[in-house]
N, C-alpha and C positions, 0 to 999 in steps of 0.2 A: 681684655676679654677675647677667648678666641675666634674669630669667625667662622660659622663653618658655611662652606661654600655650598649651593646650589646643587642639587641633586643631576641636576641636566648636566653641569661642566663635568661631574664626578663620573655620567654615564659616557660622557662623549672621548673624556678623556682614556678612561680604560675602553673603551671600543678601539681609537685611535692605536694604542698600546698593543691590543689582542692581535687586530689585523695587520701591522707591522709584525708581529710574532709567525699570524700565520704565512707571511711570505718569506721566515725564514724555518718553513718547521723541520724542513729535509735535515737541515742542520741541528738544528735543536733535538730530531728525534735521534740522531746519530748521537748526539754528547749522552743523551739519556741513557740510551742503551750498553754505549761502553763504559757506563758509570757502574750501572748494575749487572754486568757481567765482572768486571774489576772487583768489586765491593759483596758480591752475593755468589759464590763457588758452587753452589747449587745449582745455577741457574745458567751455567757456564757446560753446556751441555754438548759431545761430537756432532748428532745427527744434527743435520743441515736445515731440516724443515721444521724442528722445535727452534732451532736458531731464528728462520726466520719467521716463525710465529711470534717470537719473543718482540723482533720488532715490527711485527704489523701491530699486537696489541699495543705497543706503547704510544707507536701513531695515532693511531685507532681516540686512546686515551687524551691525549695530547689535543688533537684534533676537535676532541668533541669538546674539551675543557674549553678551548678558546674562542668557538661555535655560540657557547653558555655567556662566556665573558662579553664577545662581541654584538650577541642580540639582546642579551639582558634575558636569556632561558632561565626560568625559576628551576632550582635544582630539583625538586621533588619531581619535575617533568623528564629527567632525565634516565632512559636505560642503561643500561651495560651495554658496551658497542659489544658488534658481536665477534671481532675479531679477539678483544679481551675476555670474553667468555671462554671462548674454544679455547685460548692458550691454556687459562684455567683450568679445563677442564682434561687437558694434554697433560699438564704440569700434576695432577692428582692422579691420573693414567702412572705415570713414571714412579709415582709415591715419590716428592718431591715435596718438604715438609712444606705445610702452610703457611708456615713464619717467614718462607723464605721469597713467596707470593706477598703477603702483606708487606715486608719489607720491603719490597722494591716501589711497592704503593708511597711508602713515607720517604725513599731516595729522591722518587721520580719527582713528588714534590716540591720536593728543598732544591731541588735543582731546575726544574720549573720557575720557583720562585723568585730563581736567582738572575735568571733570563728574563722576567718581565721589570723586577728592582733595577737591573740594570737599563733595558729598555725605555722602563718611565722617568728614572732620573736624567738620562740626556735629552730629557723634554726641557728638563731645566721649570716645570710647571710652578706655583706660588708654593708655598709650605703647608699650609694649609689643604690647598686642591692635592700637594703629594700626599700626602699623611691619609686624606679622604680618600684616597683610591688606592691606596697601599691598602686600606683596611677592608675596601671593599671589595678587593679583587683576593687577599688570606681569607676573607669569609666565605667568598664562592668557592676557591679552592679546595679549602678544607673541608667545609660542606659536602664538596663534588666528592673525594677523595674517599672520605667516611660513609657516605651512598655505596657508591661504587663497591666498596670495600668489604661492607656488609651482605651483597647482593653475591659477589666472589667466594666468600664463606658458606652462600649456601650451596653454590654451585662447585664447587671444588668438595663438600662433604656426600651430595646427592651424588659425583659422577666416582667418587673413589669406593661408596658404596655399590652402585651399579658396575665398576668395573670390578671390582674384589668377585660380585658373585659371578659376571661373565668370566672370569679367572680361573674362579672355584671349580664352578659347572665345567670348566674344556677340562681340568687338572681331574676332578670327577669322572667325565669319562674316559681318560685315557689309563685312569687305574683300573678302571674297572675293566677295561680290555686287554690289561696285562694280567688280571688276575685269572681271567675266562682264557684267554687264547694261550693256550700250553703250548701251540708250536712258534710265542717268540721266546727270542736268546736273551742272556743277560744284558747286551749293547742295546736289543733293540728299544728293549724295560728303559733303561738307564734313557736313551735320549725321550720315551715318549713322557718319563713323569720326570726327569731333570732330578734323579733321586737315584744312589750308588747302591748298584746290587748287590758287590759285594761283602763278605763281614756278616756277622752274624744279626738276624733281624728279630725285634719283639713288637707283633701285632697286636695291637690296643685299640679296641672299640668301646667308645664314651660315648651315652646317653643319659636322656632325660626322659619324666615322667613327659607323656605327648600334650599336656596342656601345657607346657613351659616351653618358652622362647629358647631359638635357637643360640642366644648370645649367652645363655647359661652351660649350656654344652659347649660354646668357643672356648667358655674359661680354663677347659680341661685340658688347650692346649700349652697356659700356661703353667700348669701342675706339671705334665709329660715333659715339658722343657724343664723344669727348677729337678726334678729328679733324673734326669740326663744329662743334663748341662749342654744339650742340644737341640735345635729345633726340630722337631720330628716332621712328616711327611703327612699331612691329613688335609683329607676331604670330608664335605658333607654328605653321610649318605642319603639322609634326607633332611627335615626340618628339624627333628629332635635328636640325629645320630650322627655322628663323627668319627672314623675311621682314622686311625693313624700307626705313623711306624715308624719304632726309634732303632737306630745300628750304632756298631761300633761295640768296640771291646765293653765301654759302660753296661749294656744290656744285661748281662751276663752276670753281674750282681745288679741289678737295678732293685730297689726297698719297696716291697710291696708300703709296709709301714710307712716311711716317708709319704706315698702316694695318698696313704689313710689320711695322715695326720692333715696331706693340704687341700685336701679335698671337705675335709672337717672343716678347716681357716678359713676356705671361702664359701661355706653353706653356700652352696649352688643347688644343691638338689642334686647334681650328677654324679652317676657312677659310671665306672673301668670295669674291663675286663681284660684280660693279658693270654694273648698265647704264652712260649716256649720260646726263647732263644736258638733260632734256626737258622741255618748257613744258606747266603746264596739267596738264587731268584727261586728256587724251589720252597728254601727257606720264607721268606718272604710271604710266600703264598700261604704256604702250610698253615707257619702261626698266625696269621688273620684268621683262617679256618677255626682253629684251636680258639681265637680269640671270641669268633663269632657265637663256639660252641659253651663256652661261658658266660656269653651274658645270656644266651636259653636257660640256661638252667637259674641264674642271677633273674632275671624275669620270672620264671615258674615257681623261684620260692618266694617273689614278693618282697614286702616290705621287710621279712625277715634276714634278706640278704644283705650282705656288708657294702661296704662304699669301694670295695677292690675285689674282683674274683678273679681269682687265675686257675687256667685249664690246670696246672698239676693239682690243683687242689681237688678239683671237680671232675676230672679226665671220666673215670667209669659211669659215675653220674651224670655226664654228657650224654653217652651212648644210650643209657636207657633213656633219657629224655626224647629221645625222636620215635616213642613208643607208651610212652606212658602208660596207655591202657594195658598192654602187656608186662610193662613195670613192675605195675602194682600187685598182677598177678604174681609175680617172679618173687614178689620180696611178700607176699602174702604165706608165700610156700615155702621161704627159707624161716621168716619170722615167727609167724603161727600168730598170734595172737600180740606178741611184743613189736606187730605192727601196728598195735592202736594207736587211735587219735588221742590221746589224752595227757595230762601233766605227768602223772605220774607212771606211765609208763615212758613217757620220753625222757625223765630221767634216769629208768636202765638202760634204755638205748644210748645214750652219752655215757653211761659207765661200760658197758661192756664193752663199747669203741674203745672207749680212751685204754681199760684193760687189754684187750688185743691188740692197740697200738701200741702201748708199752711193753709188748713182746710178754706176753702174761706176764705181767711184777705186777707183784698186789700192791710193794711199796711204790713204784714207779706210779700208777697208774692213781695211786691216794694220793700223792704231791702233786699229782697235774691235778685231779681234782677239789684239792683239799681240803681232803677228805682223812679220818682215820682207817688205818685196812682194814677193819673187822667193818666197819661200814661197806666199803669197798665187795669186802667177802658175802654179807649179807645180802648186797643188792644184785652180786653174781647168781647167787641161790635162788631170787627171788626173778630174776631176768630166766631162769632156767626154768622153774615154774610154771611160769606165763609163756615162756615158749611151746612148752611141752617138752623138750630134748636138750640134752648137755649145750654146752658153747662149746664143746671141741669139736662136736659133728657138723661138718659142711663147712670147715670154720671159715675159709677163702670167701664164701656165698655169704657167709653172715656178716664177715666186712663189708662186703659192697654193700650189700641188703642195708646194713646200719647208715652208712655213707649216704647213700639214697636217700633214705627218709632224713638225713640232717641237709642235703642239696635241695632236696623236690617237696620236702612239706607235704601237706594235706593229698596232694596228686597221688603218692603213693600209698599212702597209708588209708588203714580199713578200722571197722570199728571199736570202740573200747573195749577192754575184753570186759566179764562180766566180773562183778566183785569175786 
């Protein structure tokens, strides 16, 4: 039967063990650390004082491990040294994965462990008191290690959160002072947001309804990326708004529709707006303008607006938007009456568009709706009616006019006409 020895020889003996360790820790924290710079490429860093942060936390760690061993500290009593926080928290500064931090947690370990096995085996102790203190000293360890380790997880997610938004906020405002100050050059753009002027630029501002979190408008930055196949350039304008700007030749065809479709795959709630593909830091500026001027109007029609608006769609319907009240006026006077609020006059209004836009074809204009043309032709007659005056009069004024009330809804439009 096995004997198990005394609790006092088992405490004396790893005491004995620990304090021998810590008069060689200089040594020991040296083998650690060129284990996990050899073994972990991550962590194998130029600057000098991440280096030497790397090795005060490991002493730091080391240190207090054998502090634990040597008095017999119950692990739950133990904090995070603070030398291994800060590196932590350095290391999440760098975006320096976290795997590559708990990794060296389970290195420093096994190598650890291997320093006290050897240590306590040249005691040459009974087999019994070995085995009793090998086990008691992997349970403090490991105890220590997994404490530790947990405590590093929150502090590396709390400080890569705080620094992303100190990050956000400087990147934040240095756009917004390339955007305002026209008398900087393309160089000066290029060094203050770390983003190439030149090539042609599409400004895209994505937002959310204001009672949703701002992590639903982040998502948009992976939409704008999967349909560019690059990371685009974005800040938060505020808590619900996201500014961004993708270049390069892709712009230029960039899929409104692809942007539908992935904006639809992650139900976020959030929607885009797009400038214009613009050249340059003038570029640059413009189409954010254009973009901004889209979600006004994307906003003003509400819930009835699509999940993508782009200024070429909405361009003339922008301008009247910064007017509304006189808007309504203007397209009261082109429409007459086929400005009503109602179903059924808003389906002449979408026919006589789509007819104007198919460059008058009755057939053109029945296949986009389809529709048969004597339908088509009917509800011409009947759009002309309710206007009072042909569709050929003003005809320029009655496009926009029609445009309008399918951009701005209810803002423009006046009352039903009467039966």
């Amino acid at each position: 039967m096995e004997h198990e020895p005394a609790s006092e020889q088992v405490d004396a003996l790893v005491t004995e063990v620990a304090r021998e360790l810590e008069r060689e820790l200089e040594e020991l924290n040296s083998d650690v650390c060129a284990l996990l710079i050899e073994r972990i490429p991550a962590l194998n860093v130029p600057e000098e004082d991440v280096r030497e942060l790397l090795v005060a936390s490991v002493h730091s760690n080391l240190a207090t491990a054998l502090h634990t061993l040597a008095h017999q500290i119950p692990v739950e009593q133990i904090d995070v040294p603070a030398a291994a926080a800060y590196y932590a928290r350095r290391v999440a500064q760098r975006d320096i994965p976290q795997d590559a931090l708990l990794r060296a947690y389970r290195l420093g370990e096994a190598r650890f462990n291997q320093w006290w096995l050897r240590e306590l085996g040249g005691r040459h102790p009974d087999p019994d008191l070995l085995i009793a203190a090998v086990r008691h000293a992997m349970r403090v360890t490991s105890a220590y290690i997994d404490t530790v380790s947990q405590n590093l997880i929150e502090i590396y997610a709390e400080e890569q959160q705080l620094w992303a938004q100190r990050t956000g906020a400087s990147r934040a405002v240095q756009v917004r002072e390339v955007l305002q100050d026209e008398t900087l050059d393309a160089a000066a753009a290029e060094s203050l947001t770390g983003y190439r002027m030149t090539g042609p630029h599409v400004g895209l501002v994505a937002w959310t309804p204001r009672e949703e979190t701002v992590r639903k408008v982040e998502s948009a930055i992976q939409v704008i990326t999967g349909a560019t196949g690059q990371q685009p350039l974005a800040v938060l304008a505020d808590d619900h708004t996201l500014w961004a700007w993708a270049s390069g030749p892709c712009v230029a065809e960039l899929s409104v529709e692809q942007l539908r479709t992935a904006l639809d795959q992650r139900n976020s709630g959030a929607k885009i707006a797009l400038g214009n593909p613009l050249p340059g830091l003038t570029g640059f500026r413009a189409s954010h303008q254009q973009a901004l001027r889209a979600q006004q109007v994307a906003e003003i029609h509400g819930g009835r607006a699509g999940a993508v608006t782009t200024f070429a769609e909405v361009a003339m319907s922008s301008f009247l938007a910064g007017d509304l009240a006189g808007a309504r006026r203007w397209v009261a006077d082109v429409l007459g009456c086929l400005a009503g609020d109602d179903d059924a006059t808003a389906e002449l209004r979408r026919t006589v568009l789509a007819y104007l836009r198919a460059g008058s074809s009755l057939i053109d204009a029945a296949a986009q709706l389809h529709l048969h043309k004597n339908t088509v032709r009917y509800r011409l007659r009947k759009a002309e009616d309710v206007r009072g005056s042909p569709i050929s009069e003003r005809r320029v004024d009655l496009e926009v006019a029609l445009q309008a009330c399918a951009h701005l809804g209810r803002t423009v439009l006046g009352p039903a006409p009467p039966p």
